[in-house]
N, C-alpha and C positions, 0 to 999 in steps of 0.2 A: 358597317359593311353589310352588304346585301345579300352575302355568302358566310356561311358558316363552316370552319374546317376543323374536323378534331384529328390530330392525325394519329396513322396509324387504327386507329377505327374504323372513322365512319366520315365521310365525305357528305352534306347537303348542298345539292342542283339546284335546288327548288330556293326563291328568293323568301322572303320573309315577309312582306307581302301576299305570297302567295297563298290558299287556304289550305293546300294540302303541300306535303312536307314527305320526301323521297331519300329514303336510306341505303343507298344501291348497294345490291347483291346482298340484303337481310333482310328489307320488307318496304312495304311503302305503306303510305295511311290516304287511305281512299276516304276518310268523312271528312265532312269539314268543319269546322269549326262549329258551327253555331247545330250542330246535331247535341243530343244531350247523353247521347254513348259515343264510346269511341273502339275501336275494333283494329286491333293491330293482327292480320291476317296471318293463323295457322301456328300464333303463339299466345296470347290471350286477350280478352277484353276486359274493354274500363266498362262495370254499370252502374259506378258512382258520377254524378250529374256533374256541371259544375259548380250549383250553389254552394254544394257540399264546400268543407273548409279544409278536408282530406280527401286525397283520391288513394286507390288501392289497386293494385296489378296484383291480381289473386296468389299467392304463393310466396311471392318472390320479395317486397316491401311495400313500405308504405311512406306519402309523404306528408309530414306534419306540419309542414308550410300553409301558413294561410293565403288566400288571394291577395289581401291588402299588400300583401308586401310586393316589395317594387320587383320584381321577375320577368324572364323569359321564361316561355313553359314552353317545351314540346311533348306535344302532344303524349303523356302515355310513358314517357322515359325518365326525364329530368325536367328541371327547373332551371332559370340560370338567373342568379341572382347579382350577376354583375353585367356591367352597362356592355354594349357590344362592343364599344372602344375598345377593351380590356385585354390584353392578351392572357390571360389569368381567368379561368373559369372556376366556378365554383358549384357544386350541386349541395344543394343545404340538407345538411343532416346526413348527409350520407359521405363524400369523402371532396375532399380538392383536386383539381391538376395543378401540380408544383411548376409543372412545364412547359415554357411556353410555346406558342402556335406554331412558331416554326422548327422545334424539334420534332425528329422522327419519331420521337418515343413518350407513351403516356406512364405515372407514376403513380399509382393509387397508392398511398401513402400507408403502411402495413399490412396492406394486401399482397400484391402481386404489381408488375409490369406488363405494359403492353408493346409487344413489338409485333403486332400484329393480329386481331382479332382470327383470321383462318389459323395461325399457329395452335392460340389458343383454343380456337373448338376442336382442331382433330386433336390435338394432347388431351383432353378431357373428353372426346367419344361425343362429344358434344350436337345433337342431329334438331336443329328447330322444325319440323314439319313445315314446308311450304314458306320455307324462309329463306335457305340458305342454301345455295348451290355446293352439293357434297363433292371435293376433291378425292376421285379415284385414282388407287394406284394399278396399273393395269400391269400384268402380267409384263416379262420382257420380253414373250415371245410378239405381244402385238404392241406393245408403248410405243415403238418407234414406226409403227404403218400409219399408212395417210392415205385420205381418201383420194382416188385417182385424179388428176386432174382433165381425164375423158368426163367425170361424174360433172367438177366442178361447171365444165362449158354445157353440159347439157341440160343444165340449170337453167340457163338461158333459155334452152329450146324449148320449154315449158310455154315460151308466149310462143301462141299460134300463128303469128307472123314470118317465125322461125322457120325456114327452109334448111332440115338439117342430113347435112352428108355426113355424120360423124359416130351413126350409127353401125351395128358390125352383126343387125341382125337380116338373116335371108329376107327377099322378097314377097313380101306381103301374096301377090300372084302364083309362084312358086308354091304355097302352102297346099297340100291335097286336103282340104276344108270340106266337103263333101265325101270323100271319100272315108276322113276320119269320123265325121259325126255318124255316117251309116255303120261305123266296125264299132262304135262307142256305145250306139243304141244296142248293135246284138250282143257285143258282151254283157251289159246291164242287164238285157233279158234271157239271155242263157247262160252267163255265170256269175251270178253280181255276188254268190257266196265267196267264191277265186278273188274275185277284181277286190271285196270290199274287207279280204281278211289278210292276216299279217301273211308271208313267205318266205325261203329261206335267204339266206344274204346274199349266197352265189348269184342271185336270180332268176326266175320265172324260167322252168327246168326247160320248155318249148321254143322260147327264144333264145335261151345260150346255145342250145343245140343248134337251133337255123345261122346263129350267128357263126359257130363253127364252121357251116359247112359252107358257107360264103366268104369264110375266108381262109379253108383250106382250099378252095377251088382258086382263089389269089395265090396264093403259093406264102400265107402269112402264119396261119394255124399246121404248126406240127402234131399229132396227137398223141404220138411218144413220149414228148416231155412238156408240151402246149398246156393250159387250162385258160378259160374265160370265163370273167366274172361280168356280171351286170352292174353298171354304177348309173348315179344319179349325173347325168353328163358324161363330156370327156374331162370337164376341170378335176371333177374329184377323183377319172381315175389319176389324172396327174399329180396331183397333191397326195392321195394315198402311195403311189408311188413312192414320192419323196420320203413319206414318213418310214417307209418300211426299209428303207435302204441308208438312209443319212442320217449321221448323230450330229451334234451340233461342232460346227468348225472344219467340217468333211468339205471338201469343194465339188459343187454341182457350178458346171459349164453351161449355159448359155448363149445364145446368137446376141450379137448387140447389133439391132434394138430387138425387143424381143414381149412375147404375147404378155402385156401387162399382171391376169389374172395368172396363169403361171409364177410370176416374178413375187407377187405377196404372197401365193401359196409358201414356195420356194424358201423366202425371206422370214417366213413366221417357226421358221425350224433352225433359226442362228448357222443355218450354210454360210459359206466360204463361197458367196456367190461371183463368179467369177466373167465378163462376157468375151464374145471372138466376134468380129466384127463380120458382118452380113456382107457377103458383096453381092452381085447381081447372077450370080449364079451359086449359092448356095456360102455357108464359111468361110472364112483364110484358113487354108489346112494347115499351112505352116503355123501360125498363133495358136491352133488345137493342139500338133504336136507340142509345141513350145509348154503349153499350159501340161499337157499331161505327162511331157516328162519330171516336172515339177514334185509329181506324188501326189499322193493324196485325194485323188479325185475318184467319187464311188459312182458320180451320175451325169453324163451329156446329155441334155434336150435341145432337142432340134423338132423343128416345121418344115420338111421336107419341102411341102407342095402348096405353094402360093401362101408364104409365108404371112403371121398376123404379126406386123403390121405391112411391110412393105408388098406384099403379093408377088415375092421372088422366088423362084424353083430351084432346089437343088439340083445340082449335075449328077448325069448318072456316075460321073468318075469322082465327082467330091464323096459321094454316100458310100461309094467301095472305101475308100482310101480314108473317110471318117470310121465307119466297121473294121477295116481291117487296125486302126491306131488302139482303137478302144481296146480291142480283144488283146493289142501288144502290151497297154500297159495296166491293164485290167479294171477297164469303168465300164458298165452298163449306159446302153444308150435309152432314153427315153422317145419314142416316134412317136409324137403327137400330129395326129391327119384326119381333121376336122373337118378338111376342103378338099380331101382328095377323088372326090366324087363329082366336083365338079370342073373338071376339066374342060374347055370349051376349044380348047386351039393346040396345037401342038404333039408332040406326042409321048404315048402314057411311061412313064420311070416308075420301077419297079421299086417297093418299100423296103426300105435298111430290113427290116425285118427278111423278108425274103432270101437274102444273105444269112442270115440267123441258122447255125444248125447246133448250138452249146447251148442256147435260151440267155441268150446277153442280150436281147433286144426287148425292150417291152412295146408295145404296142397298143395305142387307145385312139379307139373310135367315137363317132358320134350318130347319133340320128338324127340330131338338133336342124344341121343344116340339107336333109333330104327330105326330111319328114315335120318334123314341129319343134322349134329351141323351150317350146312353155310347158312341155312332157317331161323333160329332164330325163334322157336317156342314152347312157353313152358305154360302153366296156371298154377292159385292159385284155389281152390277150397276153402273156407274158407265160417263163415254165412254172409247173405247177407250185417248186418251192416258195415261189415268190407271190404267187398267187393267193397261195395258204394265207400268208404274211396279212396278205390285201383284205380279204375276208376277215378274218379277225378287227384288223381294224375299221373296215366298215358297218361291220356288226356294231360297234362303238358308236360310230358317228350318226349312220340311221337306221339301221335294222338292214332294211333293203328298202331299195326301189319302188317306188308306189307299184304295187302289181296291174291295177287297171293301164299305168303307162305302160308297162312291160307286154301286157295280154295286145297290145293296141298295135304297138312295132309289131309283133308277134302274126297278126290276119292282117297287118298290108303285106307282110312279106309274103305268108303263105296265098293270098287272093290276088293280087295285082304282080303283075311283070315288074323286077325292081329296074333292071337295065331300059327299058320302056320309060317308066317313072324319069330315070337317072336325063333320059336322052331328051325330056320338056324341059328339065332343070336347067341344063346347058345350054338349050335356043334362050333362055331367058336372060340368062346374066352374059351368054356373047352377044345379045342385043344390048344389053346395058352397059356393058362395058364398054362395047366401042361407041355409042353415043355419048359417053362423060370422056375418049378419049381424042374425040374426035373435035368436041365442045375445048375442049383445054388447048389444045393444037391451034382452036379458032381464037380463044379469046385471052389464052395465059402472055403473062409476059414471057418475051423469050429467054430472059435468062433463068427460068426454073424449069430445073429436069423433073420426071416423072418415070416411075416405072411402068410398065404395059406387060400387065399379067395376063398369064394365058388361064388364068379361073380362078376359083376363090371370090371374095367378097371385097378388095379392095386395091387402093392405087395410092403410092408414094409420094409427095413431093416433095424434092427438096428446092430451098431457096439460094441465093448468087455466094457466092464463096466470100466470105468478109460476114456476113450477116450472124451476129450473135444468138446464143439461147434466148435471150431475152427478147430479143428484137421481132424470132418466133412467134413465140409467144405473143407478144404486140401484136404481131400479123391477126393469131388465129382470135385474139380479145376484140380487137376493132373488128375484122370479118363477124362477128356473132350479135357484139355490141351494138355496133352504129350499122351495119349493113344487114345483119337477121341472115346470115350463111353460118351454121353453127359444122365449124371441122373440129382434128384432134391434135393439139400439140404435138408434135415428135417424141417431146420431151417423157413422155408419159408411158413411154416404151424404154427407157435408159435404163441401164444398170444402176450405177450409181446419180444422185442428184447432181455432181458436181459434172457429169460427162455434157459434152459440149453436143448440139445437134440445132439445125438449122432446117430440117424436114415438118411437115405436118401429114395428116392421115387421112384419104377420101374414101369415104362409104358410095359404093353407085348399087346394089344391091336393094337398099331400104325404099330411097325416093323412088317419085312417076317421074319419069319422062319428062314431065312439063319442068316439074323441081330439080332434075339434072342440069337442064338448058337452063332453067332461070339463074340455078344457084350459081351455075360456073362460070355465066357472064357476068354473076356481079362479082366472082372473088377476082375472075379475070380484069375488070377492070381496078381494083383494090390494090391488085397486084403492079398495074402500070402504072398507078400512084405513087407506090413504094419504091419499086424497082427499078422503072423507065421499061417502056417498051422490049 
């Protein structure tokens, strides 16, 4: 045979002809044969030649076998002193396999049993440097996360071919790029002692205060019982959030489908994650009551305003009628409003919070999407007990907030008009929007609906009713694959894995104009392929 199998060991790929000789997932032998050392990488080497009539693996044994004898040698390990016909192997001097080749299991004859070489390294602590891929056991708060499958498709988008709508960051043009770099240079030259030393957790004391007063002027900040903390984003106020109010098995509520990075936050703290389904004007209220008369429920999060992912707005009668269930059966609501600045159409609904006069509402913003997402700068607004809560635990996770970010929000707000600022944001993505909505109208097939958000960063589709998760999925793998249109499975916003959904996710915020019209005339025609006109 031209393969060698020991089982339960060690598998050889590599033909017996070949000069080098491949022991997958322990080591491989990169010299060849006719070298006079042999080098088994990151566990020892042979500097016995092969004249020699012994060779020696430093430490471990040796073999007294001479060459003349009739053998197989590999390289460095054993000898095989029976013919390859044999189902019976033999290593000379050192022990037999009783067992033959197609048993699962090896018998070293008063030693030990093999059912497995990984068994036996982790029971014996066993670590070869540069050998052996170490089996970790990972905590159970993360062993069962998986990496998004937005990450896995934009793997793809790595080749520059790639026109990708599946992005969920602001517009490149949108960014105040000069405006930042001139407030960057003056804080470096008037306070780069501030910007470059550590600060308290709460946040950079100048901007929680501005951030106060913009949003008691919203009607969001109480100061009676109100406090705001600075976080690194709005994710982690959201995730601190969770940790400071949920034990594990508590039920936190959810929109289904709902902001992916939320949902691992959520998930990595053994919640009782539970979703209510999204309609096109905000939750099913009925399914929330249903869910909270249940018990047990400590936290609802909701995306009021141009929801991630679908770009659907809460009603202002759903957000009463969700505040007032909450307060009846006593859960905190989490208001996450990431996009609520950029409204482009329609008109403005006031935040659950504004309702708020007990402090049941938390409240987290960002700056990500009006100023820069690579600053990392977002707050919670919530009452101060809970606040307290927050701080503590963020002190944990990073101290605070890079201060030169914090100092940076801090002189656009006080130098620049923000509502000025707010009012380019919005000519730019109500151009954007209505040209990827106008492009889909032209070129989709008819039988997929689409949401038409009035702001926010994004747009819904779903595909003909019959059409399976999988089939999804198909859609968005050949769109990226064979076509170089990278979108976002639907799927990757579900509660649960096993939940059915037949939507995908378009970014119009990221691309130019040219990559809007191109991409969406080619998914549009991918789509008349699949679907019929």
């Amino acid at each position: 045979m031209e393969q060698l199998f020991v089982p339960g060991i060690f598998s050889f790929a590599e033909s017996w002809s070949r000069k080098q000789l491949f022991v997958p997932g322990i080591f491989s032998f990169a010299e060849s044969w006719s070298r006079e050392q042999l080098f088994v990488p990151g566990i020892f080497s042979f500097a016995e030649s092969r004249s020699r009539e012994q060779l020696f693996v430093p430490g471990i044994f040796s073999f007294a076998e001479s060459w003349s004898r009739e053998q197989l040698f590999v390289p460095g390990i054993i000898s095989f002193a029976e013919s390859r016909s044999r189902e019976q192997l033999f290593v000379p001097g050192i022990f037999s396999f009783a067992e033959s080749r197609s048993r699962k299991q090896l018998f070293v004859p008063g030693i030990f049993t093999f059912s497995g070489i990984c068994d036996i390294i982790n029971r014996l602590d066993i670590i070869l440097k540069g050998s052996i891929t170490m089996q970790f056991k990972f905590s159970e708060k993360v062993a069962y996360l998986q990496a998004s499958q937005i990450r896995e498709i934009l793997k793809y988008s790595a080749d520059p071919e790639v026109i990708s709508l599946a992005a969920g960051s602001p517009a490149p043009e949108a960014l105040p790029a000069k405006e930042l770099e001139e407030l960057s240079k003056q804080i470096l030259e008037e306070e780069p002692g501030i910007a470059f030393q550590y600060g308290v957790t709460e946040g950079y004391t100048p901007l929680r205060d501005e951030v106060k007063k913009i949003l008691q002027k919203r009607g969001i900040f109480n100061p009676e019982y109100d406090d705001v903390v600075i976080t690194s984003g709005a994710q982690q106020a959201n995730e601190l959030s969770a940790k400071v109010l949920c034990n594990e098995g508590d039920t936190l509520i959810v929109e289904n489908p709902c902001f992916i990075g939320s949902l691992n936050a959520f998930k990595s703290y053994h919640v009782d994650l539970q979703g209510v389904t999204l309609e096109e004007d905000g939750i099913n209220i009925a399914e929330l009551e249903e869910k909270l008369k249940a018990g047990g429920v400590k936290l609802v999060y909701l995306i009021p305003n141009f929801q991630n992912p679908t770009g659907n707005t809460m009603s202002r009668e759903k957000r009463k009628q969700a505040f007032d269930l909450c307060g009846k059966y006593g859960a905190v609501i989490l208001e996450d409003n990431p996009y609520g600045d950029l409204r482009f159409a329609g008109e403005d609904i006031e935040c659950i919070k504004e309702y708020d006069t007990e402090g049941r509402v938390i409240y987290s913003g960002t700056f990500s999407k009006i100023l820069s997402p690579g600053i990392r700068v977002g707050y919670v607004c919530a009452h101060k007990d809970i606040i307290q809560k927050i701080v503590v635990c963020k002190q944990v996770a990073d101290v605070h907030t890079t201060m030169w970010s914090q100092m940076l929000c801090y002189r656009f707000l006080k130098k620049y008009d923000l509502d000025e600022h707010l009012r380019k944001l919005r000519r730019v993505y109500e151009h954007k929007t209505g040209l990827m909505l106008s492009e889909i109208e032209k070129n989709f097939s008819s039988k997929i609906t689409y949401t038409k958000p009035q702001g926010g960063l994004f747009i819904w589709c779903t595909l003909p009713e019959g059409v399976s998760t999988k089939q999804m999925i198909d859609f968005c793998t050949v769109a990226v694959r064979d076509y170089k249109v990278a979108i976002v499975p639907g799927s990757a916003f579900s509660i649960k894995d096993t939940d059915e959904c037949r939507s995908f996710r378009l970014n119009f915020s990221t691309p130019t104009d040219e990559k809007i019209v191109r991409g969406i005339e080619i998914l549009g025609k991918l789509s008349k392929e699949m679907f019929g006109d």
